[in-house]
MDAnalysis code that builds the backbone (N, CA, C; Angstrom):
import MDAnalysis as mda
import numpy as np

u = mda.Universe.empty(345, n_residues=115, atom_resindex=np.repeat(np.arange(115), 3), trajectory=True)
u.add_TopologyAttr("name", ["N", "CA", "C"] * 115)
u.add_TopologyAttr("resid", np.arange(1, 116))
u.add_TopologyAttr("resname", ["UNK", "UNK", "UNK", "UNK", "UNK", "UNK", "UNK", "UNK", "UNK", "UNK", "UNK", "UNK", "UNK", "UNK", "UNK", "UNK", "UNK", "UNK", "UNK", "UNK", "UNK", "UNK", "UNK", "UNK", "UNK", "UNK", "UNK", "UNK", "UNK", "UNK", "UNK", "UNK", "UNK", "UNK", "UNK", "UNK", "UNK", "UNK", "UNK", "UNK", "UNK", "UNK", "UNK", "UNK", "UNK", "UNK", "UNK", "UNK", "UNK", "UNK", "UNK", "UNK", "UNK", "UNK", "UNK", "UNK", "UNK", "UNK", "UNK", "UNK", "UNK", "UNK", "UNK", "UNK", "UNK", "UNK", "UNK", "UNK", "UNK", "UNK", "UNK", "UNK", "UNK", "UNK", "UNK", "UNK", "UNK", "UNK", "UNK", "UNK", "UNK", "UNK", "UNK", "UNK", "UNK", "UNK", "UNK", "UNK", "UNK", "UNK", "UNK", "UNK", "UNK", "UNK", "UNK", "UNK", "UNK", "UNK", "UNK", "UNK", "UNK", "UNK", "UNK", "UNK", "UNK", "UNK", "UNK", "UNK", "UNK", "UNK", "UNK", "UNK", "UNK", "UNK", "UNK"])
u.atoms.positions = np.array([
    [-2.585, -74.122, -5.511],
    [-3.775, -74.901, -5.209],
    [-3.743, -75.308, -3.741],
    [-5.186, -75.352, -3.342],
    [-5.292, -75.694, -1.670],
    [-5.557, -76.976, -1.635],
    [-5.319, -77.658, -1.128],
    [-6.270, -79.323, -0.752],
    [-7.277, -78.687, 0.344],
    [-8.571, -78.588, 0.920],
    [-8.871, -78.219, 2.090],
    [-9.201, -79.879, 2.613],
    [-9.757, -81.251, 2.012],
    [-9.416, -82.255, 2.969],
    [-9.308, -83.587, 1.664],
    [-9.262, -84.484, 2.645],
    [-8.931, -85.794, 1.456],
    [-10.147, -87.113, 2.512],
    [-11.174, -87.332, 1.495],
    [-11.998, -88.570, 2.390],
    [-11.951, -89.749, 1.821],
    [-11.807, -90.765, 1.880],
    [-11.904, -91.979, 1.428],
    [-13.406, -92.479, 1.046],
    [-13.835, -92.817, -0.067],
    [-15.179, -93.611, -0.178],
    [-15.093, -94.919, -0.336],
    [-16.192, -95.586, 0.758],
    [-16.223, -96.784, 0.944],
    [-17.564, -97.463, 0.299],
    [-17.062, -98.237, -0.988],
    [-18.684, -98.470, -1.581],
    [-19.515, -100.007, -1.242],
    [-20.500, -99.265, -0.125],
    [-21.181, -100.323, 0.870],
    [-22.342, -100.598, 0.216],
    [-23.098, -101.706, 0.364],
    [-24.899, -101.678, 0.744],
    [-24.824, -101.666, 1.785],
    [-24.207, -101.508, 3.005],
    [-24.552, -101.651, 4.411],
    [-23.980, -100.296, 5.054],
    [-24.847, -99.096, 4.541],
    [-24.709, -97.735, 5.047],
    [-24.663, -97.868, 6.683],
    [-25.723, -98.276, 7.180],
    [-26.171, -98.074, 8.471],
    [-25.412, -98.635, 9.129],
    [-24.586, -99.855, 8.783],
    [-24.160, -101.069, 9.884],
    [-22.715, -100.016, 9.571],
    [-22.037, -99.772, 8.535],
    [-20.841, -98.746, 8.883],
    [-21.210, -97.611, 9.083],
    [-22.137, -97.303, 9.441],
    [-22.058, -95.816, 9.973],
    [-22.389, -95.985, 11.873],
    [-22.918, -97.313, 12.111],
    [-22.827, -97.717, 13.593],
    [-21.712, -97.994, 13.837],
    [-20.802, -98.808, 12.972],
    [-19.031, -99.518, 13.304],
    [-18.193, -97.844, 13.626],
    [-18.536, -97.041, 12.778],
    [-17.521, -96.253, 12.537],
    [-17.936, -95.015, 14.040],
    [-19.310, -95.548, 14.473],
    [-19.643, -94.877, 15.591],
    [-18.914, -95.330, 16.976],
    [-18.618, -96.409, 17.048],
    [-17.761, -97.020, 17.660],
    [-16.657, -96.712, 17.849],
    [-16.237, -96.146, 17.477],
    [-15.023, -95.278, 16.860],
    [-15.011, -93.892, 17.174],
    [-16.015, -93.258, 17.353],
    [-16.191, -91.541, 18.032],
    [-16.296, -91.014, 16.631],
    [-17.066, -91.875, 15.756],
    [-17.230, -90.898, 14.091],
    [-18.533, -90.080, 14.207],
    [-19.096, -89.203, 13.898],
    [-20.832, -88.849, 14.013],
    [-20.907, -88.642, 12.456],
    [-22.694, -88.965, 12.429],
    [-22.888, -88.763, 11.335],
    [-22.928, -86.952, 10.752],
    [-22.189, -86.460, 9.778],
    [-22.560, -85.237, 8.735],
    [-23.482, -84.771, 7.743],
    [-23.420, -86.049, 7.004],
    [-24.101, -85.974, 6.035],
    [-24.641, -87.284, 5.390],
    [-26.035, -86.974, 4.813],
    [-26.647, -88.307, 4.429],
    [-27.854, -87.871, 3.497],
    [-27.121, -88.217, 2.180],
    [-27.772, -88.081, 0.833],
    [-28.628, -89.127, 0.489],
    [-28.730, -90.140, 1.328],
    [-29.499, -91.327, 0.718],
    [-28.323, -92.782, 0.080],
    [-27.443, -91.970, -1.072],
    [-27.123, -92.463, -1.860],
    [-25.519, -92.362, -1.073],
    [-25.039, -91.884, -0.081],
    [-24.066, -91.514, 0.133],
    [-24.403, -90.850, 1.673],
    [-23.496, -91.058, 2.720],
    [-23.379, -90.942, 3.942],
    [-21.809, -90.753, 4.374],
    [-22.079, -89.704, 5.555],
    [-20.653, -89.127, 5.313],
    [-20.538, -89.225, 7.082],
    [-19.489, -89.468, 8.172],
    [-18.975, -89.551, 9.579],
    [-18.230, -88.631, 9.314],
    [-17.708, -88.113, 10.690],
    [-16.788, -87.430, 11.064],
    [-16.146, -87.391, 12.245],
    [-15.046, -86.815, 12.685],
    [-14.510, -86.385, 13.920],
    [-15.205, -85.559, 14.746],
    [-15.719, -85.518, 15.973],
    [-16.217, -84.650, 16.000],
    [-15.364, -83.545, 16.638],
    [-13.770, -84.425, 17.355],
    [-12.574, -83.097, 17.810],
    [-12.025, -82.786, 16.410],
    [-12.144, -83.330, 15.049],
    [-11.459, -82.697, 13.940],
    [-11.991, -83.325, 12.755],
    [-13.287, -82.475, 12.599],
    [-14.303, -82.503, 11.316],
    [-13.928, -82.446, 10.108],
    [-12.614, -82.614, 9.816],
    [-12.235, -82.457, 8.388],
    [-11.906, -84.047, 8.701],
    [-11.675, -84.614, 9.531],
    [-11.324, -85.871, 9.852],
    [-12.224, -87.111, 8.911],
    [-13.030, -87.484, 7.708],
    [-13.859, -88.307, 7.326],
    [-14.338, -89.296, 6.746],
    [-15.004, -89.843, 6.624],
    [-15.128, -91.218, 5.488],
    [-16.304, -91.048, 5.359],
    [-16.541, -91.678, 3.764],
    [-18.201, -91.811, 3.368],
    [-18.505, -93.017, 3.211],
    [-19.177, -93.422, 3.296],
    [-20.203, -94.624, 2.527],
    [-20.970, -94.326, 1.620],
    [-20.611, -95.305, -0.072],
    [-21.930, -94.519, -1.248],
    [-22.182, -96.240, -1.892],
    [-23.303, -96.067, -1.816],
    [-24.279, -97.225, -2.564],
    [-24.055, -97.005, -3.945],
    [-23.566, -95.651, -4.672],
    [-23.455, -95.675, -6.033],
    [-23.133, -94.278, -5.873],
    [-22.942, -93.703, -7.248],
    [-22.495, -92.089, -7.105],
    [-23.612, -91.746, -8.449],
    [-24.742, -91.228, -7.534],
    [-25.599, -90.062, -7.970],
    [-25.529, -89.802, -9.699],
    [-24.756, -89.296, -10.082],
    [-24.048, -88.574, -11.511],
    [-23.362, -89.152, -12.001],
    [-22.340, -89.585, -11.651],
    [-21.149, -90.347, -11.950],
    [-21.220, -91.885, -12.447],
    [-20.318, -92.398, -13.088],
    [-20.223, -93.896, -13.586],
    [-19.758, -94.523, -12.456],
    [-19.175, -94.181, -11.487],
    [-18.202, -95.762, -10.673],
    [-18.759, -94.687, -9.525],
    [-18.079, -95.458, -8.376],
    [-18.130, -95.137, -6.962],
    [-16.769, -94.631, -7.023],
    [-16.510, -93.783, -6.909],
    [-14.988, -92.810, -6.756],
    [-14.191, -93.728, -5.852],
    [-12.750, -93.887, -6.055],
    [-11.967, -94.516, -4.520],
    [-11.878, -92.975, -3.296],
    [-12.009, -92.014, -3.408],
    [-11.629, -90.869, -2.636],
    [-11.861, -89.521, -3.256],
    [-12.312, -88.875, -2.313],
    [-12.589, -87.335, -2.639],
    [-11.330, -86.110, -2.304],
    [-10.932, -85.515, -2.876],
    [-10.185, -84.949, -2.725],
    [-10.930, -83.190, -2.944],
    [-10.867, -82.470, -1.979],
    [-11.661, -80.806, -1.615],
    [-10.674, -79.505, -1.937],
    [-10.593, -79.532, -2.789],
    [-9.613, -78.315, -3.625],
    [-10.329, -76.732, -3.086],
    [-9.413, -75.691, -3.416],
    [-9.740, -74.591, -3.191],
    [-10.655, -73.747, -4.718],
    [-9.802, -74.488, -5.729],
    [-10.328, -73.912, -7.152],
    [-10.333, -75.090, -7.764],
    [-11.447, -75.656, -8.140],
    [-11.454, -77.240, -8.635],
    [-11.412, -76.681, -10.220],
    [-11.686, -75.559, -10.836],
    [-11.477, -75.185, -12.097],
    [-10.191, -74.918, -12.741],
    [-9.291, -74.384, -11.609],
    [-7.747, -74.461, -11.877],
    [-7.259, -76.092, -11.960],
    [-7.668, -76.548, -11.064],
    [-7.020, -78.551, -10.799],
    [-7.931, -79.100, -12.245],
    [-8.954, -78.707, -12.694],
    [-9.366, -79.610, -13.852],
    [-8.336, -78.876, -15.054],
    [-8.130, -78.003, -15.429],
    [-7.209, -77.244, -16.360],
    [-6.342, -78.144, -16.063],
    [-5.055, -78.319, -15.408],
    [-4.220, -78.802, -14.727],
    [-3.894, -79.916, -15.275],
    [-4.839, -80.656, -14.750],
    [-5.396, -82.306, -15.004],
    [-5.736, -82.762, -16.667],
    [-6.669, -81.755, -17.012],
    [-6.781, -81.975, -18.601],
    [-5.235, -81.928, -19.670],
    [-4.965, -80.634, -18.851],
    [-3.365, -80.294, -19.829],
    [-2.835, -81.483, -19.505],
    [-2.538, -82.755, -18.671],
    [-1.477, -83.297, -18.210],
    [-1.772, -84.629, -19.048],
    [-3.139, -85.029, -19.401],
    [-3.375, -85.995, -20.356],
    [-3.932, -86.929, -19.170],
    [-4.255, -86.863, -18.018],
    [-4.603, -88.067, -17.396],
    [-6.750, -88.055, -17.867],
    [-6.559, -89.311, -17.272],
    [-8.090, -89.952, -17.887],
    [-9.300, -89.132, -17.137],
    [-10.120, -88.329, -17.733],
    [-11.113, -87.716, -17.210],
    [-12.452, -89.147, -16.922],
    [-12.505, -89.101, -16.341],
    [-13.837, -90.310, -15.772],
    [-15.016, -89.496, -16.204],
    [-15.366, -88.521, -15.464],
    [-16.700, -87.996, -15.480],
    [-16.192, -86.560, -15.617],
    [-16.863, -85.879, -16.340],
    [-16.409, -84.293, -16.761],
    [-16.617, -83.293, -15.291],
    [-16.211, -82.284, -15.327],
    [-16.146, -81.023, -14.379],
    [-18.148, -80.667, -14.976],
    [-18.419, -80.364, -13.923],
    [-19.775, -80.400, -14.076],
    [-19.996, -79.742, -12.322],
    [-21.561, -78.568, -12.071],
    [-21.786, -78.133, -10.894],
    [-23.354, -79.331, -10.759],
    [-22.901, -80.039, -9.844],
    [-23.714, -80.937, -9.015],
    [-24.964, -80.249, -8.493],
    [-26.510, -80.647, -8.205],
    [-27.603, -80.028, -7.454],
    [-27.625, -80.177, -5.936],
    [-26.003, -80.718, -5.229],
    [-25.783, -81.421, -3.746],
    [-24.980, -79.733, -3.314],
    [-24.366, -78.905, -4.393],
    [-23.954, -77.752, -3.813],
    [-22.085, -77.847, -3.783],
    [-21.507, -78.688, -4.935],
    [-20.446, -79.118, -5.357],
    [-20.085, -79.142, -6.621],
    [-19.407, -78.382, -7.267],
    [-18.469, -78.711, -8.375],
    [-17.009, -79.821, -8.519],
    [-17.461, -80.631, -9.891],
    [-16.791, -81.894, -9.763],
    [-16.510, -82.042, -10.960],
    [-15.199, -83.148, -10.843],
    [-15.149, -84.250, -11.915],
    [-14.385, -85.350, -11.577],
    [-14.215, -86.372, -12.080],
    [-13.614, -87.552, -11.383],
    [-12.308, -87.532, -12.283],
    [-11.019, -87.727, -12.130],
    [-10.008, -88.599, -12.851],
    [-9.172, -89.883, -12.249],
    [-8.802, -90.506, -13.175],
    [-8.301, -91.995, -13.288],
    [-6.543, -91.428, -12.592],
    [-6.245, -92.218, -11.247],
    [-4.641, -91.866, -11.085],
    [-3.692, -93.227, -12.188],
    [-2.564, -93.099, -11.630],
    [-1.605, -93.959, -12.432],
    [-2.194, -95.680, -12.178],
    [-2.715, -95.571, -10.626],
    [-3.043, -97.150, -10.717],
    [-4.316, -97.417, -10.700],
    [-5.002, -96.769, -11.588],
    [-6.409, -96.965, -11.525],
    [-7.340, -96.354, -11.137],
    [-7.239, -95.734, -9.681],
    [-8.297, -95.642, -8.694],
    [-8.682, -94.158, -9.450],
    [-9.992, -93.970, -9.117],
    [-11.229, -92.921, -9.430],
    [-11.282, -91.673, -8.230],
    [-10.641, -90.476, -8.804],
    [-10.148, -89.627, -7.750],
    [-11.889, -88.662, -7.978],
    [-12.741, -88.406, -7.136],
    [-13.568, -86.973, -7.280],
    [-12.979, -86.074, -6.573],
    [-13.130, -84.905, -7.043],
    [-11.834, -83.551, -7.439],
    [-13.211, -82.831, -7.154],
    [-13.549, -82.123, -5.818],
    [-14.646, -81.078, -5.863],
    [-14.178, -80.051, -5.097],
    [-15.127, -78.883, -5.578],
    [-14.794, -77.926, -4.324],
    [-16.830, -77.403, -4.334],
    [-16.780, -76.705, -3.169],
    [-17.943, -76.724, -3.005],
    [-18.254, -75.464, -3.377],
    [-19.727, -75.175, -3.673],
    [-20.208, -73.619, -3.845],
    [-20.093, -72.789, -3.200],
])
């Protein structure tokens, strides 16, 4: 299995005011779903953080995204191992295949890889 990156989600109502802080910072904006807004590096674009008002599909606001190479091998993986599926493996209309699981201390991992 590949990791290709790991982003942290930060669950704001104040998209805009962290996406100006984090500009401060040399972040630019990537992406912006409405519901979810994404910065970056712009010397190292895998570099990122999001901001999500809520998650689209999903029950919770994920703590972090994690960008696999075969997210269908890591859900196999994950299912065999007994840990807590949050939200099922499912292909998203954003152009992402997903599912969320629960780690040992709680936090809400989304596990995607993209189309």
């Amino acid at each position: 299995m590949t990791i290709r990156r790991v982003v942290p989600n930060l669950r704001t109502e104040a998209v805009e005011e962290n996406q100006n802080f984090y500009g401060l910072l040399g972040f630019e904006e990537v992406m912006n779903l409405g519901w979810i807004s994404t910065v970056a590096s712009p010397s190292s674009p895998r570099d990122q953080v999001s901001f999500m008002t809520r998650d689209l599909t999903g029950p919770v606001v994920p703590d972090l995204s994690v960008e696999v190479d075969d997210v269908d091998a890591v859900y196999a993986v994950v299912r065999e191992s007994g840990a807590e599926i949050v939200h099922p493996l499912q292909d998203e209309e954003w152009g992402v295949r997903r599912f969320f699981v629960r780690d040992p201390d709680g936090r809400v991992v989304n596990v995607l890889s993209h189309r």
